[in-house]
C-alpha positions in Angstrom: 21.0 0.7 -16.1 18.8 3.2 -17.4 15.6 2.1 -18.7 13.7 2.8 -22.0 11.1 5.6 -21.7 9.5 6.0 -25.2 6.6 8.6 -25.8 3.4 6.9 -26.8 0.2 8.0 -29.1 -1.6 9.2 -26.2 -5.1 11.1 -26.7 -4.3 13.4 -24.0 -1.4 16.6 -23.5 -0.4 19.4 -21.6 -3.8 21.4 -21.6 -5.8 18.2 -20.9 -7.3 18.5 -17.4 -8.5 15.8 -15.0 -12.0 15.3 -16.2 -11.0 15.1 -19.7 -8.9 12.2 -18.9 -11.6 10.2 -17.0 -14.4 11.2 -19.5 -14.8 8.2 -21.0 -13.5 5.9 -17.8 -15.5 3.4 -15.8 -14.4 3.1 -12.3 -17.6 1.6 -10.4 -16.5 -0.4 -7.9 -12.9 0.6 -7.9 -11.2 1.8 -4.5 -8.2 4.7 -4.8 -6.0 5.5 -1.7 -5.1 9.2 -2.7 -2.5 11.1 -0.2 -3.1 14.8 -0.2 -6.2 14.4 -1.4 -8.3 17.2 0.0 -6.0 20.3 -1.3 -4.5 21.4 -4.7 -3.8 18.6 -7.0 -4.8 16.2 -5.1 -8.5 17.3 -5.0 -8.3 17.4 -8.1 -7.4 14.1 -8.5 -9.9 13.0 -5.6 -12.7 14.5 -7.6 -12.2 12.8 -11.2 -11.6 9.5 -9.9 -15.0 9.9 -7.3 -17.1 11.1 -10.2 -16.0 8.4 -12.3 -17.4 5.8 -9.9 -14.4 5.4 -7.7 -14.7 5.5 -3.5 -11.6 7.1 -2.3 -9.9 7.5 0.6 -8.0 10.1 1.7 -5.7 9.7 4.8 -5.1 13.0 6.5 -3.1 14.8 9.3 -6.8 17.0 9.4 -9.9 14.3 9.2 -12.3 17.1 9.5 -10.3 19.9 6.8 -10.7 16.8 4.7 -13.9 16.2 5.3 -15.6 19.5 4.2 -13.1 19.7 1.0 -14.6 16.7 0.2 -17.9 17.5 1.2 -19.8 17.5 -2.3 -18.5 14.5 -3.6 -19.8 11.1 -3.3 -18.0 8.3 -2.0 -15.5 9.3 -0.1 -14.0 7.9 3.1 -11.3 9.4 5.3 -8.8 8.1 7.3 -6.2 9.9 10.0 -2.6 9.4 8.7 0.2 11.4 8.9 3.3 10.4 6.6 6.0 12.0 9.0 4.9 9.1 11.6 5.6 5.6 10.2 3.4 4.3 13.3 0.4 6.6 12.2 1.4 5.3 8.4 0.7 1.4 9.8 -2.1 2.0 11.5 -4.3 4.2 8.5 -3.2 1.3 6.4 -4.8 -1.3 8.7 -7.8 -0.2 9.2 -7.8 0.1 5.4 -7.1 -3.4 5.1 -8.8 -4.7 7.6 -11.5 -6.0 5.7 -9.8 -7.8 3.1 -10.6 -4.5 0.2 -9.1 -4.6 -3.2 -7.0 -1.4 -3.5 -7.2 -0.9 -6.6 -5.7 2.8 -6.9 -2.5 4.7 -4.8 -1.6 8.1 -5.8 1.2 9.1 -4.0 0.6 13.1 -3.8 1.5 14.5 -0.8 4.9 16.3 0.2 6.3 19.5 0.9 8.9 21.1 -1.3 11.5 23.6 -0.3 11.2 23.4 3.7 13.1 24.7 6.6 15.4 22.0 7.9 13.7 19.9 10.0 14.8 16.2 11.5 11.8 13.3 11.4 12.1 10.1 12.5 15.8 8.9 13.6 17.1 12.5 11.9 16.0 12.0 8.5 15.8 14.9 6.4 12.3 15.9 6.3 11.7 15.9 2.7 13.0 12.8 2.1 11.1 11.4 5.3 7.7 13.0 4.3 7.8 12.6 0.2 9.6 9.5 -0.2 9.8 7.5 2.9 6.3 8.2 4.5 5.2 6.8 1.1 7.6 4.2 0.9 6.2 2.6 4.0 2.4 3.2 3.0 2.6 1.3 -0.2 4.8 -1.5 1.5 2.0 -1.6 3.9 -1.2 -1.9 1.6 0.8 -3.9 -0.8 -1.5 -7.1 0.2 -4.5 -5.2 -0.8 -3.1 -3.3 -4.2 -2.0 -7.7 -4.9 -5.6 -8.6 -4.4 -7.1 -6.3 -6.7 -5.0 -8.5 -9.3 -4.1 -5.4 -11.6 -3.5 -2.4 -9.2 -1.6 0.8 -10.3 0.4 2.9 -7.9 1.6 6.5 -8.7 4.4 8.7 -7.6 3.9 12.4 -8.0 7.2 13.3 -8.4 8.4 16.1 -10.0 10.9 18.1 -12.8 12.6 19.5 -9.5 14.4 15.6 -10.3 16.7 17.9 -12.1 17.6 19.8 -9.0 19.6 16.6 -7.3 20.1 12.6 -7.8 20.1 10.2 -4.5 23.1 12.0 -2.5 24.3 8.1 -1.5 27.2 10.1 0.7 25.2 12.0 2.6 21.1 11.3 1.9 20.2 13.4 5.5 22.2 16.2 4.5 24.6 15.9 7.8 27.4 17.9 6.3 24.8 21.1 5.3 21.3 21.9 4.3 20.1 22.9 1.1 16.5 23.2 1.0 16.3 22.5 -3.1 18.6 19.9 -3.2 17.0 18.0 -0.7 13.5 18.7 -2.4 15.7 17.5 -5.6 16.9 14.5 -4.0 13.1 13.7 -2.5 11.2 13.8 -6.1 14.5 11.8 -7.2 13.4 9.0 -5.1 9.6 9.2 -5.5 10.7 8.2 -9.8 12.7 5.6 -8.4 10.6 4.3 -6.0 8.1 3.5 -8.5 10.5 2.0 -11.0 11.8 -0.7 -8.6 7.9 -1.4 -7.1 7.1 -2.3 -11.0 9.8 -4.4 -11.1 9.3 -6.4 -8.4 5.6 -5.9 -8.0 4.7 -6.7 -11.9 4.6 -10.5 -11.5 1.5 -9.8 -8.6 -0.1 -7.4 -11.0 0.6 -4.4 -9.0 1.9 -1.8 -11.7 3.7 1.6 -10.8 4.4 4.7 -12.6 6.0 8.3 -11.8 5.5 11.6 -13.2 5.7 15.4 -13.2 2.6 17.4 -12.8 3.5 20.2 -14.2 3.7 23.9 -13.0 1.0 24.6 -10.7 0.4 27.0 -8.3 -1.1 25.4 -5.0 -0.4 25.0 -1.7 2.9 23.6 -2.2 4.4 26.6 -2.3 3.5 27.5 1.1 7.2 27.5 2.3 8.5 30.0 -0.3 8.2 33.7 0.2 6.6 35.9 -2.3 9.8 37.3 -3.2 11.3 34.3 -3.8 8.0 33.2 -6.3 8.5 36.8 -8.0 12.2 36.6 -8.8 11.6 33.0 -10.1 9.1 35.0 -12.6 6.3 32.5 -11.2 3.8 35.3 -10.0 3.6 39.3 -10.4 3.8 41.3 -7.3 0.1 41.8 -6.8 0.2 37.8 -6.3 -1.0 36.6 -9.8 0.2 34.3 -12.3 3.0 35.7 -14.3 4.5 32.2 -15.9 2.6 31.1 -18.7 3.7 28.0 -18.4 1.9 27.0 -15.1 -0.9 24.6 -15.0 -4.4 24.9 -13.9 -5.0 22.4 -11.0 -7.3 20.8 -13.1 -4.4 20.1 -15.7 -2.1 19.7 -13.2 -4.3 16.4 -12.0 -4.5 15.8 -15.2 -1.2 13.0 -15.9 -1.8 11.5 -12.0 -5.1 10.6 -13.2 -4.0 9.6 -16.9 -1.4 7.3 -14.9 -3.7 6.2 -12.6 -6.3 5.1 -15.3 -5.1 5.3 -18.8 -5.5 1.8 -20.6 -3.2 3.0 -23.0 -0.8 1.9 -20.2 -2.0 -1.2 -19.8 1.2 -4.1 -19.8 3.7 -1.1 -19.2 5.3 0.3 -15.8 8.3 1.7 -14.2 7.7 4.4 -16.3 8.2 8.4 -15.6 5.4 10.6 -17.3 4.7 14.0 -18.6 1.7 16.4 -19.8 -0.3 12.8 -20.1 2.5 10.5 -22.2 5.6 8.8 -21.0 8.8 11.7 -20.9 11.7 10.9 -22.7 15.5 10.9 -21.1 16.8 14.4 -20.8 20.6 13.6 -20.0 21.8 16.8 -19.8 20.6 19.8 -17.3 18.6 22.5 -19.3 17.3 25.9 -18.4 13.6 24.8 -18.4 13.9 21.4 -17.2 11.6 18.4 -19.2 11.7 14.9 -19.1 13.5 12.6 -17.0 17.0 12.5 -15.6 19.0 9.7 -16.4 19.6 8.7 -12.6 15.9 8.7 -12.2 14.9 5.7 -14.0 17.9 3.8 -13.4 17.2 0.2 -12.1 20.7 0.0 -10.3 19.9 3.2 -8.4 16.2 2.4 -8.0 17.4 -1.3 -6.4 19.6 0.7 -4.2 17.4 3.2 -3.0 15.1 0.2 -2.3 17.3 -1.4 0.1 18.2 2.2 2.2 14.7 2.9 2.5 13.7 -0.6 3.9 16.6 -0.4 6.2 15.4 3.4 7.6 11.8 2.4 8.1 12.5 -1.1 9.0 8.7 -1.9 7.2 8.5 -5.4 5.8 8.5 -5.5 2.8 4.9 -7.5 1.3 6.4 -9.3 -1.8 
């Protein structure tokens, strides 16, 4: 079943950037868990919510590359945690919660998009290990903590790249042949879906969740494509500069994690997929220049079922 995803009179849009949306916010005392939150969007992110009051921590496969990104702004604390490793995943998330903090804040950021093939874990794929399950497991994990801030928010970057692929139930590993966009497709697929079912079951405990696409941004993401391949997709010229004018700064890029994250224009809504700061409406049909949300990615059914799989893979109790 397909849920109901209705724009709203938001004060913020596509140019709006990070710092605009926290301008007005007060986030003293509030603690954010933000994954990839030394690079790209993600510092982005890190630094609105830390000059709005928040401490955040940042788990990282590189503590110290974290560390002096991070360097100039105040309260933040990191952690070593890398999301292809569901035992590194535990243990960043208990010494997290080992002294009984409020989480008040998850962003979901990290990921990789378009990868080689590469097998994590018991042969997952590794996009759908790293994006969706790493995170999966991580939010599983501090879900006593987002409970005990009694009104927690967690958010899913995922992305339009939904369009590319739904959950490929018949072969989720890609076993029978590796497409490198489909299974980037099928990972930001899961990460709207995965926050539609936590709402649903995490609502009651005050722990909302919502999903969303950045944008077009140029950042480290990209780091697996060639520049050939980011030329003939008319993303950059050949001498390496933007040629899409419909990229994002980073800054604007943060800008709808952070709105997510924060807004209280959300306030008593979740499950919801979001866009340039505002909740996306159902695109049913493919289009050229992908916007809004596929109909399989904010289905409950599908959401429920993806649920299951992924407790079965990671074998993580589940907190509620």
């Amino acid at each position: 079943m397909t849920i109901d995803q209705h724009p709203i009179e938001s004060s913020f849009n596509f140019h709006s950037t990070a710092a605009d949306v926290v301008a007005d916010a007060e986030l003293t005392g509030k603690t954010a868990v933000v994954t990839g939150g030394y690079s790209g969007l993600g510092l982005e992110i890190t630094r609105a919510l830390a000059t709005s009051g928040a401490t955040v921590i940042i788990p990282a496969r590189r503590p110290d590359a974290a560390r002096a990104a991070t360097a100039d702004l105040p309260r933040i604390e990191v952690g070593t945690m890398d999301l292809a490793d569901l035992a590194s995943v535990r243990a960043f998330a208990d010494t997290v919660t080992s002294g009984s903090r409020p989480i008040d804040i998850v962003i979901g950021n990290a990921g990789v998009m378009a990868s080689p093939e590469l097998r994590l874990g018991q042969r997952w794929e590794s996009q759908f290990a790293i994006n969706h399950l790493g995170h999966f497991a991580l939010a599983n994990e501090l879900m006593p903590a987002l409970i005990a801030a009694d009104g927690a928010r967690l958010i899913s970057v995922s992305s339009a790249g939904h369009h590319n692929s739904p959950i490929r139930w018949d072969d989720p590993q890609f076993d029978q042949g590796y497409d490198k966009w489909l299974a980037y497709g099928q990972s930001k697929t899961a990460n709207a879906l995965f926050a539609l079912h936590l709402d649903r079951i995490g609502a009651p405990y005050g722990v909302r969740a919502f999903s969303l696409h950045p944008g077009k941004i140029l950042t480290p993401l990209q780091r697996h494509l060639t520049t050939d391949e980011m030329i003939d997709f008319g993303w950059i010229h050949a001498d390496g500069t933007g040629a899409d004018p419909g990229f994002k700064t980073p800054q604007q890029g943060a800008a709808t994690a952070t709105w997510a994250a924060t807004s209280k224009q959300l306030n008593d809504l979740g499950g919801l997929y979001c866009e340039d700061c505002n909740v996306a409406e159902v695109a049913t049909e493919p289009l050229d220049e992908p916007t809004g949300v596929r109909d399989y990615a904010c289905d409950s059914d599908q959401a429920a079922r993806l649920w299951a799989l992924s407790a079965d893979l990671t074998e993580v109790a589940v907190q509620i």
